[in-house]
TORKOLTI-711142 format. One record per atom (N, C-alpha, C): x, y, z. Coordinates in steps of 0.02 Angstrom, whole numbers, padded with zeros to 5 digits, always signed. Last residue first. Example, Ala and Ser with C-alpha at 12.3 -4.5 7.8 and 13.67 -1.06 7.14 Angstrom:
<pts>
+00642-00112+00354/+00684-00053+00357/+00645+00002+00394/+00660-00284+00390/+00615-00225+00390/+00660-00165+00390/
</pts>
This chain:
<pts>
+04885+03838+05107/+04899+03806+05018/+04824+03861+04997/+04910+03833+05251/+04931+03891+05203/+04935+03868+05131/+04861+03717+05306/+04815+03756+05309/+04846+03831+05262/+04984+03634+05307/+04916+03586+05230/+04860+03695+05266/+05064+03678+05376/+05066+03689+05308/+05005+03666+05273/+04993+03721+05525/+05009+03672+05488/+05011+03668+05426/+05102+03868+05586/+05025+03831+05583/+05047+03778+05517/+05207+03926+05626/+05170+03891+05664/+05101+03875+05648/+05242+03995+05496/+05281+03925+05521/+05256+03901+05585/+05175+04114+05503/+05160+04064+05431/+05201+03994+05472/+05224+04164+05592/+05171+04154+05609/+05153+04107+05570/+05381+04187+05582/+05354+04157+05648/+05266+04130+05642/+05364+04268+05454/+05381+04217+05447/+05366+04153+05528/+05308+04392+05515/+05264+04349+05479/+05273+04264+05447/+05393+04425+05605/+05341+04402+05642/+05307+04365+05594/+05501+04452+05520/+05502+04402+05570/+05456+04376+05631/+05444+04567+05453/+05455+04521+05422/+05467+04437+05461/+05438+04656+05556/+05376+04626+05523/+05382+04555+05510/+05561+04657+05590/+05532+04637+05643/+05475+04621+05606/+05600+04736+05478/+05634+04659+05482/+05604+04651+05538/+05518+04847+05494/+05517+04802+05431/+05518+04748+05422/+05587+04906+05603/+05519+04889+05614/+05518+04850+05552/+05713+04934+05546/+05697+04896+05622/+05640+04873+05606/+05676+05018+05459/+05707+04964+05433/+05697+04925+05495/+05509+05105+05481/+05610+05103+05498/+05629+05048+05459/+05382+05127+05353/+05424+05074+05433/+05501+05073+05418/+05244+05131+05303/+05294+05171+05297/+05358+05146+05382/+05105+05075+05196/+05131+05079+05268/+05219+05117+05260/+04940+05112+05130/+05036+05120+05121/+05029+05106+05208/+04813+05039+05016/+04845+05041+05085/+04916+05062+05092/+04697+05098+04899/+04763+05079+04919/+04788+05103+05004/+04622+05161+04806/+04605+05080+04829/+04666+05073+04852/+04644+05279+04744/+04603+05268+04811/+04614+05216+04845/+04665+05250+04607/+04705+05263+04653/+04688+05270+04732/+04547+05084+04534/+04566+05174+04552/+04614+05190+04592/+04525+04988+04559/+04495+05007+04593/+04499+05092+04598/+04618+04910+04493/+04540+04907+04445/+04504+04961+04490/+04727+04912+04569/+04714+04955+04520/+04654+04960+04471/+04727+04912+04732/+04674+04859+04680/+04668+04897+04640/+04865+04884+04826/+04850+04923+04808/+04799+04882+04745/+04996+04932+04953/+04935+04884+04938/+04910+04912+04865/+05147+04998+04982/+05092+05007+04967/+05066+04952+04930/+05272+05040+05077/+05230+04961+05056/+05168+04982+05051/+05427+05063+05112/+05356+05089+05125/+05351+05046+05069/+05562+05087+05246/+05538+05039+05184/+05468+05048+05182/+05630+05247+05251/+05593+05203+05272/+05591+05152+05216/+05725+05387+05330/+05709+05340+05263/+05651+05295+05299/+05729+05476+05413/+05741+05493+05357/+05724+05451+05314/+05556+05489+05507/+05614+05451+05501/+05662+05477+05453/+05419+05495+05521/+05475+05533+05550/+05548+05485+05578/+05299+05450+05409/+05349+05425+05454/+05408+05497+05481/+05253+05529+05272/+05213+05530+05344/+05261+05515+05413/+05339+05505+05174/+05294+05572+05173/+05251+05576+05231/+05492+05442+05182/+05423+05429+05199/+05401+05485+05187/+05615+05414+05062/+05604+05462+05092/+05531+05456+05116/+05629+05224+05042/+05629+05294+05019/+05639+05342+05079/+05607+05075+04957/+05656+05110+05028/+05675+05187+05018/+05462+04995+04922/+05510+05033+04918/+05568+05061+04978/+05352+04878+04857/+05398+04891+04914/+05450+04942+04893/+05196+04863+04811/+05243+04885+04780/+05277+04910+04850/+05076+04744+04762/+05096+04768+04794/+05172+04812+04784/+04890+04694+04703/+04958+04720+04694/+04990+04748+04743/+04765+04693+04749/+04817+04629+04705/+04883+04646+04685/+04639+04675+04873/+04699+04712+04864/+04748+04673+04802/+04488+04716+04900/+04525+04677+04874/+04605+04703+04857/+04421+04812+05041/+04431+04809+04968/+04492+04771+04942/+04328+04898+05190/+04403+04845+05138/+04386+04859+05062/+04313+05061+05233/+04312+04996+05193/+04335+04972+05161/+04351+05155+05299/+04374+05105+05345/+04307+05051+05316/+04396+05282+05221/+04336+05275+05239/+04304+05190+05259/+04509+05202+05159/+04493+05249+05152/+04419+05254+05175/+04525+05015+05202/+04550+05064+05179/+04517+05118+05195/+04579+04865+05241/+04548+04915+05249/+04588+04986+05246/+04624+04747+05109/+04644+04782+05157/+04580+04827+05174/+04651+04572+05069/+04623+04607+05070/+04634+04667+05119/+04736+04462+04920/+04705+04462+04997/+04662+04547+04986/+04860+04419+04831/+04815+04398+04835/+04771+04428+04908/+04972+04503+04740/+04968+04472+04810/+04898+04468+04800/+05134+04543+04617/+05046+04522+04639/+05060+04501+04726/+05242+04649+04651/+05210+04595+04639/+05147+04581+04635/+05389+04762+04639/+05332+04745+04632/+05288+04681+04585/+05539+04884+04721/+05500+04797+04679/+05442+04790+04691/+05639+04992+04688/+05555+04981+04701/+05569+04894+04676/+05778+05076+04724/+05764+05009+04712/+05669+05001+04725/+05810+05204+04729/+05752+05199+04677/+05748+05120+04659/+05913+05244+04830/+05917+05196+04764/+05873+05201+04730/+05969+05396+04915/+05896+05350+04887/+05922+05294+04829/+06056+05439+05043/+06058+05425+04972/+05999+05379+04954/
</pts>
């Protein structure tokens, strides 16, 4: 069963993209869908994305729920070992 729960934010940073050049990334949009690449039935997929940049300008990732919350607990492990005055 799909929710059509999407949430979407700003984000500040940068991805490599389409012809393996970066490009500013400021928006992001998380969903829990049907993947179009993953071989999975569902996934949480996370597209990047620099709308000044055209539809091109965009990174997707597509991840089990396993893999998601393992992201998610690597990124929190990584932001909490370094000294807050260096993440402002």
């Amino acid at each position: 069963m799909c929710t059509y729960t999407t949430i979407k934010d700003t984000v500040d940073g940068s991805a490599k993209g389409p012809g393996s050049s970066w490009f500013h990334v400021s928006d992001v949009t998380v969903y829990f869908d049907h993947p179009v690449h993953a071989m999975a039935e569902h996934t949480l997929n996370i597209d990047f994305t620099d709308p000044s940049k055209g539809p091109s300008a965009r990174v997707a990732l597509e991840l089990t729920a396993e893999s998601a919350r393992t992201l998610v607990a690597a990124i929190q492990e990584a932001l909490a070992a370094v000294p807050p005055a260096l993440t402002v």
